[in-house]
C-alpha positions in Angstrom: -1.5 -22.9 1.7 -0.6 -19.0 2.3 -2.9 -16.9 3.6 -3.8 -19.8 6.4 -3.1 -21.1 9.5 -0.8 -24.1 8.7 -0.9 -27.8 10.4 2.5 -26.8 12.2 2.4 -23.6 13.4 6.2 -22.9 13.3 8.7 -21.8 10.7 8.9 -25.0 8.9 5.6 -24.9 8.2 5.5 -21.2 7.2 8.2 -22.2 5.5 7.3 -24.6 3.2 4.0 -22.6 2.2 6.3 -19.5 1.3 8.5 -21.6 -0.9 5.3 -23.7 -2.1 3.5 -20.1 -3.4 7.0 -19.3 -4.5 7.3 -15.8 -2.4 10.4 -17.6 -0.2 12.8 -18.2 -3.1 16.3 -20.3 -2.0 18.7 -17.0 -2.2 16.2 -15.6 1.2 15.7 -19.2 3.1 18.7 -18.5 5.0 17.8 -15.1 6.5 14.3 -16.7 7.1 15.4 -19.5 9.5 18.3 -16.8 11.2 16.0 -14.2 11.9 12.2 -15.9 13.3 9.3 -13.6 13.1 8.5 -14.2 16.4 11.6 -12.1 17.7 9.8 -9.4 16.3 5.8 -9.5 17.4 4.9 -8.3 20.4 2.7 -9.9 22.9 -0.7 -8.4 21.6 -1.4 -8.6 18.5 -4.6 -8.2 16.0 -4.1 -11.3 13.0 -5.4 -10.3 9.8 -6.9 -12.3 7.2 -4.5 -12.3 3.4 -6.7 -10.0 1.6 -6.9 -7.4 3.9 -10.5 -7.3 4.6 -11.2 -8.4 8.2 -9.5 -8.2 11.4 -9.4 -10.5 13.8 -9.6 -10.5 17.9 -6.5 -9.4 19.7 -4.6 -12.4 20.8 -1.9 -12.4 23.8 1.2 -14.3 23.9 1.0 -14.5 28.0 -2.5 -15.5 28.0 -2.5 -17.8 25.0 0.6 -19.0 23.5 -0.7 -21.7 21.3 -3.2 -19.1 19.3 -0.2 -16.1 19.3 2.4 -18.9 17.7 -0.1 -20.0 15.2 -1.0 -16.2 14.2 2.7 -15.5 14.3 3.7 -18.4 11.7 0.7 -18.0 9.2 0.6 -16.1 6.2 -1.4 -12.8 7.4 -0.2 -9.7 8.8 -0.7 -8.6 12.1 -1.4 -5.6 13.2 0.3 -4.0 16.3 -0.7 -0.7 16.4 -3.7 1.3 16.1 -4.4 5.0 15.5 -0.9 6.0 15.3 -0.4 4.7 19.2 -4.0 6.4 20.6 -6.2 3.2 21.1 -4.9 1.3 23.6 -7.8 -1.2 24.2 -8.2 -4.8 23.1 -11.0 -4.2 20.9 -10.5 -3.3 17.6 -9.5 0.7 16.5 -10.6 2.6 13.8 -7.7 2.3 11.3 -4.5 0.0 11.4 -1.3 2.3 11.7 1.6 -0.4 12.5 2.1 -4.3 11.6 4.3 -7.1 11.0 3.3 -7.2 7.3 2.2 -10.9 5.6 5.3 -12.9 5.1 4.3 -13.4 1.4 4.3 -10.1 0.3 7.3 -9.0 2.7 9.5 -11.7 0.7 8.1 -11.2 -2.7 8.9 -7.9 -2.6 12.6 -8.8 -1.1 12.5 -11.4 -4.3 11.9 -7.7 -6.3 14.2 -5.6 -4.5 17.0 -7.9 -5.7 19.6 -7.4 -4.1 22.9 -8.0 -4.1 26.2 -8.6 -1.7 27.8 -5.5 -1.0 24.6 -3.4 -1.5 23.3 -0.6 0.5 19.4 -0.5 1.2 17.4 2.3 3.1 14.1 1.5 3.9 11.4 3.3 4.7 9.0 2.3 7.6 10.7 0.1 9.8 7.6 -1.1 11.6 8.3 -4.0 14.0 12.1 -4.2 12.6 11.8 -7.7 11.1 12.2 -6.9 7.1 15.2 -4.5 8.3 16.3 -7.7 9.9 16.2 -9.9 7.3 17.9 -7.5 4.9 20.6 -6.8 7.3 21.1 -10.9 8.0 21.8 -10.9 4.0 23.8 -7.8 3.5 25.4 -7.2 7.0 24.2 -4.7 9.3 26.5 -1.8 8.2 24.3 -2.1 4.6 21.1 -1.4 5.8 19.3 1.8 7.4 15.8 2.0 8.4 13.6 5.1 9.0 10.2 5.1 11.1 8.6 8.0 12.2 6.9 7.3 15.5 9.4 6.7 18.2 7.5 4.4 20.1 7.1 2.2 17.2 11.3 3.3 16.1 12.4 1.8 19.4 10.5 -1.1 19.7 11.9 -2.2 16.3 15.3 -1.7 18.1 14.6 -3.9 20.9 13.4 -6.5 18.1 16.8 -6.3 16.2 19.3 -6.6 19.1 17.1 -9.3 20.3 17.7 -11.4 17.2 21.5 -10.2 17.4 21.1 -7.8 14.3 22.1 -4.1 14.7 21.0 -2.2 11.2 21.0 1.9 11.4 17.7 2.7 12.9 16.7 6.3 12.5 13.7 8.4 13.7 12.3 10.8 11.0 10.4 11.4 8.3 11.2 9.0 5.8 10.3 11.2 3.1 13.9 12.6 3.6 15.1 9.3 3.5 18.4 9.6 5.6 20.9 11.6 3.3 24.1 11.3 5.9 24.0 7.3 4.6 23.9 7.8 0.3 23.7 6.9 -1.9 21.7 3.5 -1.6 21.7 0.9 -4.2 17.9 0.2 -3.5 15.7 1.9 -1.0 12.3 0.1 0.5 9.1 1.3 1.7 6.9 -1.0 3.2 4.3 1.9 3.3 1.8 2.9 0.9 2.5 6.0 -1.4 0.8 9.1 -3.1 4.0 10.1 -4.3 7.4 9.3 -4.4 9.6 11.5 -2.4 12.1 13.9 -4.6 14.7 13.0 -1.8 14.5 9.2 -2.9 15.7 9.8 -6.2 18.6 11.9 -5.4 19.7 9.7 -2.4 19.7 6.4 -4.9 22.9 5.5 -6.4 22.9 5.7 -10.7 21.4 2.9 -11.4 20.0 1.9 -8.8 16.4 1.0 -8.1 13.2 1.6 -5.6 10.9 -0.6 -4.8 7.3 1.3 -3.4 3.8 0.6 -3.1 1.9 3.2 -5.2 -1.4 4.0 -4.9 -3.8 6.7 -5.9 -6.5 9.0 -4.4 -9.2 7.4 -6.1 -8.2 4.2 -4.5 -6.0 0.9 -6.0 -2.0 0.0 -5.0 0.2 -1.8 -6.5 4.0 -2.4 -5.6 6.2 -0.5 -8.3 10.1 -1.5 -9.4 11.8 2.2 -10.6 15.4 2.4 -11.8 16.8 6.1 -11.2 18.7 7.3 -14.2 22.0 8.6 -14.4 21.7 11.8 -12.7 18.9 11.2 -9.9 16.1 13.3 -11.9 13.9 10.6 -12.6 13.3 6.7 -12.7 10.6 4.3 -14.3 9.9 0.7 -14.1 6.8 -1.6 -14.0 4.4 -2.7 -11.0 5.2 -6.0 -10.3 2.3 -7.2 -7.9 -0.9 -5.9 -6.1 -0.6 -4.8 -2.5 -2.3 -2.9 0.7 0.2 -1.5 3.0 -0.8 1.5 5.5 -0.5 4.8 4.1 2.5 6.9 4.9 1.4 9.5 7.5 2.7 12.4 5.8 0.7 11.5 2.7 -2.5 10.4 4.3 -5.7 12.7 2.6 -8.3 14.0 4.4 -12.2 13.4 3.8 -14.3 16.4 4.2 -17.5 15.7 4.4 -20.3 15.7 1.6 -22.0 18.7 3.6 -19.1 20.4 2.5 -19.9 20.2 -0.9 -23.8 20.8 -1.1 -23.1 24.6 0.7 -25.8 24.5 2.9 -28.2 23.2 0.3 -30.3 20.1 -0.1 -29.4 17.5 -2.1 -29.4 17.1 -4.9 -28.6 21.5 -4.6 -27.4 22.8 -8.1 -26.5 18.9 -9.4 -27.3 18.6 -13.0 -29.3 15.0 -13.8 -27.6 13.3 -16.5 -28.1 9.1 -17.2 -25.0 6.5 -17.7 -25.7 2.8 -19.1 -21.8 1.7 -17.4 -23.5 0.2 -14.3 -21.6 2.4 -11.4 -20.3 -0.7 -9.3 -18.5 -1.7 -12.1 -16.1 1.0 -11.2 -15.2 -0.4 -7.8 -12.9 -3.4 -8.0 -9.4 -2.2 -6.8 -7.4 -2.6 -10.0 -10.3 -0.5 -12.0 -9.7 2.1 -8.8 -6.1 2.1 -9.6 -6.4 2.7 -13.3 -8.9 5.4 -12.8 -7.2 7.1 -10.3 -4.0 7.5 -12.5 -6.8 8.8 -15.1 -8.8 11.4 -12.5 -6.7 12.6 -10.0 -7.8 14.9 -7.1 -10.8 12.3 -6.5 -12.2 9.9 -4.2 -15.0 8.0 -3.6 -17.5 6.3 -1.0 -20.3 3.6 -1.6 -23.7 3.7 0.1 -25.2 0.8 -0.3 -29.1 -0.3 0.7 -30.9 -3.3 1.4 -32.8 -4.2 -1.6 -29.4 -4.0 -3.4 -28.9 -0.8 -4.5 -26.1 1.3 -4.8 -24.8 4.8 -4.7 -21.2 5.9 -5.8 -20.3 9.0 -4.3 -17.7 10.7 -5.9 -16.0 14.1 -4.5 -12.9 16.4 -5.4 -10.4 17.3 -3.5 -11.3 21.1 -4.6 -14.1 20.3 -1.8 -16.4 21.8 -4.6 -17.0 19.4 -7.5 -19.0 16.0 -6.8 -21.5 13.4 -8.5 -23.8 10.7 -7.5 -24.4 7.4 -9.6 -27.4 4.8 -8.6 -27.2 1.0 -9.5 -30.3 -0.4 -9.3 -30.7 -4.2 -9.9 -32.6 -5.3 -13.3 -32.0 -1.6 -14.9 -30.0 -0.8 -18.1 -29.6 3.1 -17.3 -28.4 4.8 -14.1 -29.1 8.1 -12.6 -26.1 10.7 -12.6 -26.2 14.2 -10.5 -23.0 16.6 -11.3 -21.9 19.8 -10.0 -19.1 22.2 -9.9 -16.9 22.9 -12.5 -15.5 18.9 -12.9 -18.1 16.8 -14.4 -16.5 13.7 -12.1 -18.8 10.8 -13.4 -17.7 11.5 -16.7 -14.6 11.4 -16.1 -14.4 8.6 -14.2 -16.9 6.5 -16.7 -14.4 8.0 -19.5 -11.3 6.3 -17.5 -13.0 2.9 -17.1 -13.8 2.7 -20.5 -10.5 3.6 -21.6 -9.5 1.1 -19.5 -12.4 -1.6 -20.9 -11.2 -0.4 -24.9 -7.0 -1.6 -23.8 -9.0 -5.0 -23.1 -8.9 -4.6 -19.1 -5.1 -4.9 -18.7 -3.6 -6.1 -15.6 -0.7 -4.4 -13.3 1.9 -5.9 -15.1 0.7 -3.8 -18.5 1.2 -0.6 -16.3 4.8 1.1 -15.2 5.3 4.7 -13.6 8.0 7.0 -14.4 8.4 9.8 -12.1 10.5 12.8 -12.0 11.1 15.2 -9.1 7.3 17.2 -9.6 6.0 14.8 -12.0 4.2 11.3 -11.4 2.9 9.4 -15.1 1.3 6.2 -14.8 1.8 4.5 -18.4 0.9 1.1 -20.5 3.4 -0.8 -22.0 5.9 1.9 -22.7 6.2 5.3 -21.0 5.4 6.7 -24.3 1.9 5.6 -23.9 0.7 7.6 -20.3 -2.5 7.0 -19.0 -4.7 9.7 -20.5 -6.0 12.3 -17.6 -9.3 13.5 -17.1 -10.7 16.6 -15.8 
């Protein structure tokens, strides 16, 4: 079963759960025995759990081998890096910033990337080294260039790749530039999360040609999107093709202020304007209704405080650090408590989007497709002539 440890903790076993979920499909078996993952984890790593939502203890090859192999060859991703290189402890940091991503989604989103012999592939985020690996196993190592922006983390992938014999362009930058000196690429990879999708991207990919990108929004949601660039590199569309939760890239990461910020020096609720809602507010929080809303509201975010009798408070801010709004769930009520202020009404927006979303009969991620354009980012429903109508 993915997203476990499995009775053999080796590659067989891996394996045959990969194939068995259907991520591993026949055309990618051969790169998956050539190039182990094993050659590219380091000896201390932090296993994760499928969805994302825990971390586990730091385990060490040298000090237990048995536990690192059975981390190594189940279906999670580990984490090797914290706070961009500054926690250097055992316990755990405050925000993942490097992994060896879960073998499911690294070879379901090969299985999307579709590639082809005689293809050229950038990708974006070369992390430990071992998707870059596997691509360059499949296409040859002349094919395929991968970008990472912290060196430390650039030439450790190195070390992984001539380890396994595999020598792939690696190149220390920014990968919003991509790497021009190697276009145009018939695909390009990022195995990072996105706000936006780099103007460079689209002129660097070959007519034609597509890239493959987890997406996400302020608000909150990601979902791993297929684009195919036109003719003449102004713009591409396509379809998300499955959830995801990669690390942000570092260049795109948003800042929080804090709610202080907002209120001016004033106590709360300071010049908020009480209004009522009957859409209970946790309803808004599940990470495909995040998604949708943040393509609806954008400039926004959010924060939950919860208490111990069960209530609940969404937060909601805007990036123009002067519009925010409160919502209260209490259990057994039918209408909620709303504050607003500054010159976006937020919860209405946001209740607008989720409704919006509710009247389309809740659609799922494979509804939705993005079409972007060098300044221009639409998320859409069925067609790109239906966009996601804004708010605010």
């Amino acid at each position: 079963m993915t997203g476990e440890t499995h009775k053999e903790a080796g590659p067989q076993g891996l394996a045959s759960a990969l194939v068995a979920g259907g991520a591993l499909s026949s055309d990618w078996l051969p790169s998956f025995k050539a190039v182990p993952r094993e050659l590219f984890v380091p000896d201390r790593i932090w296993p994760g759990i499928a969805d994302g939502t825990r971390q586990n203890p730091v385990v060490y090859r040298s000090r237990d081998p048995e536990g690192w192999r059975r981390a190594v060859y189940s279906d999670v991703p580990l984490t090797t890096q914290w706070d961009d290189g500054d926690h250097v402890g055992d316990g755990l940091g405050t925000t993942p910033s490097s992994s060896n991503s879960m073998p499911t989604m690294v070879f379901s989103m090969l299985r999307d990337l579709d590639v082809h012999s005689g293809n050229r592939v950038l990708e974006i985020g070369a992390g430990t080294g071992w998707n870059a690996g596997l691509l360059a196993h499949r296409l040859g190592n002349p094919k395929v260039v991968t970008v990472e922006y912290d060196p430390d983390v650039a030439r450790g992938a190195r070390e992984n790749l001539k380890r396994a014999g595999l020598e792939p362009t690696v190149i220390e930058g920014d990968g919003r530039q991509g790497w021009p000196e190697g276009a145009p690429y018939d695909r390009i990879i990022a195995t990072c999360s996105l706000l936006e999708i780099p103007a460079a991207w689209l002129e660097q990919t070959a007519p034609g040609g597509a890239i493959l990108a987890p997406f996400g929004t302020e608000y909150g949601g990601e979902q791993i999107v297929r684009l195919t660039v036109n003719d003449d590199g102004t713009s591409a569309s396509g379809r998300f093709t499955r959830s995801s939760a990669f690390m942000r890239l570092r260049q795109q990461r948003t800042d929080r202020p804090p709610f202080e910020d907002y209120l001016r020096g004033q106590d709360w609720p300071a010049d908020g304007v009480r209004t009522t809602t009957e859409l209970p507010p946790p309803d808004t929080g599940g990470w495909f209704e995040q998604f949708v809303i943040g393509a609806a509201v954008p400039g926004a975010f959010w924060r939950a405080e919860r208490y111990d009798d069960g209530a609940y408070t969404l937060w909601l801010y805007g990036r123009d650090t002067e519009s925010w709004a409160s919502a209260d769930y209490e259990r057994g009520r039918t209408e909620y408590e709303v504050y607003q202020s500054g010159s976006r009404n937020l919860w209405d927006e946001v209740e607008a989007a989720w409704r919006w979303w509710d009247d389309q009969g809740r659609p799922g991620f494979d509804r939705f497709g993005l079409t972007v354009t060098s300044d221009t980012h639409t998320v859409w429903l069925d067609s790109p002539e239906n966009p996601v109508p804004l708010r605010g």
